[in-house]
N, C-alpha and C positions, 0 to 999 in steps of 0.2 A: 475243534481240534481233537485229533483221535490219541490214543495212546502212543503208535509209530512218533508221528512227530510230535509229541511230548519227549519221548525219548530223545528224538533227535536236537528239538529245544537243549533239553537240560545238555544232552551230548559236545554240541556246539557252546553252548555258555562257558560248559566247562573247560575246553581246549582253550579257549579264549581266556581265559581269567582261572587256571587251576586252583588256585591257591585265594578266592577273595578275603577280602579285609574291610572291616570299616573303616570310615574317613574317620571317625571320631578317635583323637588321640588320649591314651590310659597306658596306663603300668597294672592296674590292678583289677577285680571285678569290683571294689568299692569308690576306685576312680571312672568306672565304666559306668556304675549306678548313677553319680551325679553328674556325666557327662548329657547322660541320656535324659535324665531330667530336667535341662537346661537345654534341652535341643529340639522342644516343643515351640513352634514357631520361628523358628529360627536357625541358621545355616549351620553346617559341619564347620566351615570358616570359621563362623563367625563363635562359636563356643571354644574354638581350639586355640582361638586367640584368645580370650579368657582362660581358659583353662591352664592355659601355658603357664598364667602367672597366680593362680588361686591352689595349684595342686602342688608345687614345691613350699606351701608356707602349712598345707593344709591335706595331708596322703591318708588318713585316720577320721574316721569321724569323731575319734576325740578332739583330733585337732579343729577338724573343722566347727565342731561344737564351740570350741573357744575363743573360736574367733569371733563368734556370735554372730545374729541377723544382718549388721549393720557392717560389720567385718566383709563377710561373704559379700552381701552390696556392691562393697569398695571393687572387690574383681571382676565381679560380672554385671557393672553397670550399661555395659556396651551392649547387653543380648535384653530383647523385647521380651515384657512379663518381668523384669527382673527384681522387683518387688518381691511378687509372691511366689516365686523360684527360690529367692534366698531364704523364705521362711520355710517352703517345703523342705531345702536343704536340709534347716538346721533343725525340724521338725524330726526328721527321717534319720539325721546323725542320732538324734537321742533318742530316740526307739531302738535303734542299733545300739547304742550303749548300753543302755539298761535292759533287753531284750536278748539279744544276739550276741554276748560280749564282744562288741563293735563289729564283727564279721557280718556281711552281707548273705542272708540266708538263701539258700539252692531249695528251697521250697516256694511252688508259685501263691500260695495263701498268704503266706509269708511278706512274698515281697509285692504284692497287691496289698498287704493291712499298712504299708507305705504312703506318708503324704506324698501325689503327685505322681504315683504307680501306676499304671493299669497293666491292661493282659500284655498290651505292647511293647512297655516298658522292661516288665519281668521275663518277656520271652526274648527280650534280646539280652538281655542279662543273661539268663541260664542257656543260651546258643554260643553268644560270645563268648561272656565270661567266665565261665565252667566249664565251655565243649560240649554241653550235651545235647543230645539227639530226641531225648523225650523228657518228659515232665515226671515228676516226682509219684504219679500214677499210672506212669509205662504208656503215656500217650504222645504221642509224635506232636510237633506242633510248630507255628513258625511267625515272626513280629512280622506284622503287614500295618504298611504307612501308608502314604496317600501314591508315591511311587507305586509300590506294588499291587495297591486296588487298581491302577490305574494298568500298571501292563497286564496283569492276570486276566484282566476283563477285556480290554484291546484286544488282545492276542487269542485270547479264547482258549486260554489255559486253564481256567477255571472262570466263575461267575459267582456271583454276591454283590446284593445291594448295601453291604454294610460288610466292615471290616470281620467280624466276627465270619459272616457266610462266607464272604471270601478267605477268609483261613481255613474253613472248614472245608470248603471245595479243593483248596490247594491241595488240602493233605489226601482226600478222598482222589484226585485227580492224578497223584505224583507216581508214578512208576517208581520198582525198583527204591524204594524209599531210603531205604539201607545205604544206599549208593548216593544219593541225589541231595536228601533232605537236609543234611548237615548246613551245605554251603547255599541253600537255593533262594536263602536271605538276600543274601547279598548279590548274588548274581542278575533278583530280579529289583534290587532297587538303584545297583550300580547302571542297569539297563534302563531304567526309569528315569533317570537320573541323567544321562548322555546320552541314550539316543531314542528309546520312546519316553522323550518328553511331552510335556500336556498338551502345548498350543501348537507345536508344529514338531510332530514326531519327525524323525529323519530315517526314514524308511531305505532312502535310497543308499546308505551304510549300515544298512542296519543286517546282521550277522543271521537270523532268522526270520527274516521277509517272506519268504515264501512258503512258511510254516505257519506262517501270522494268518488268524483271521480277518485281521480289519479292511473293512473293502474302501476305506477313504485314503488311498496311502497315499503319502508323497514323493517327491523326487529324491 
């Protein structure tokens, strides 16, 4: 895929979806943090139904501190991993407390020295939850999940055998960054997501077909 239709990719996503959002429901970047970290294996559904009922007892990581391991549990018993999710919780509130005074820090060190953080984690934090366009060292950057390894590489918008190359390609590859980079999260995982799906992408709806490089397409 050449630059032209990269442009025209992101051009088209954009008309289509100006304004994206993630499915994961929040009020806060500290309900966004433990949204995301309970959304490891497991659906936007399926945490936002948990969440619905753990974030009005629990908006604070004070609070959620107090509720303790066993507490947290009680809410997110329905989401897989939820053992060692509600200990990363309550791990991650009290670093926050004692560390951050309970604020969720906009530095990516920061929020990687978090039980159950990674680079994926903290870059949809500081994209969603902050609005920002680059990282704490002026570099651009962007969370890629298995969605977006998977259209980047399909599509031929970038390439990497691992999450990290594929971020790095995306940003290396993204025209126009200024313009683009903000929203291009969400645009390529809500496309990952509904129409190039893994097992049987649906090409024959699909809004950039003929910009796609993949020559197995379907109907």
């Amino acid at each position: 895929m050449n630059k032209q239709k990269r442009i025209a990719m992101l051009t088209r996503l954009r008309e289509a979806n100006p304004h994206p959002k993630t499915e994961l429901e929040y009020s806060s970047p500290f309900e966004l943090l433990i949204a995301v970290l309970l959304s490891a294996q497991a659906t936007d559904v399926g945490v936002n139904k948990a969440t619905r009922q753990l974030f009005p007892v629990a908006r604070t990581a004070q609070a959620m501190l107090d509720l303790n391991v066993e507490g947290v549990k009680h809410y997110i018993k329905t989401i897989g991993l939820f053992n060692t999710k509600a200990e990363n919780v309550i791990k991650t509130c009290r670093i926050l407390v004692e560390q951050h005074g309970g604020e969720v820090p906009q530095n990516r060190a920061a929020l990687e020295a978090l039980p159950g953080v990674g680079r994926k984690t903290a870059n949809v934090v500081l994209n969603t939850g902050f609005g920002l366009l680059k990282d704490n060292e002026g570099k651009y950057f962007i969370a890629v999940d298995t969605h977006i390894q998977r259209v980047a590489n399909r599509t031929g918008y970038a390439k990497g055998n691992t999450v990290e190359a594929t971020e790095q390609s995306i940003i290396k590859n993204t025209p126009n960054k200024s313009e683009f980079m903000f929203d291009l999260h969400h645009w390529l995982i809500l496309h990952g997501r509904y129409t190039c799906t893994a097992r049987k992408p649906r090409c024959g709806s699909c809004i950039i077909e003929d910009l796609c490089d993949f020559k197995q397409k379907t109907e």
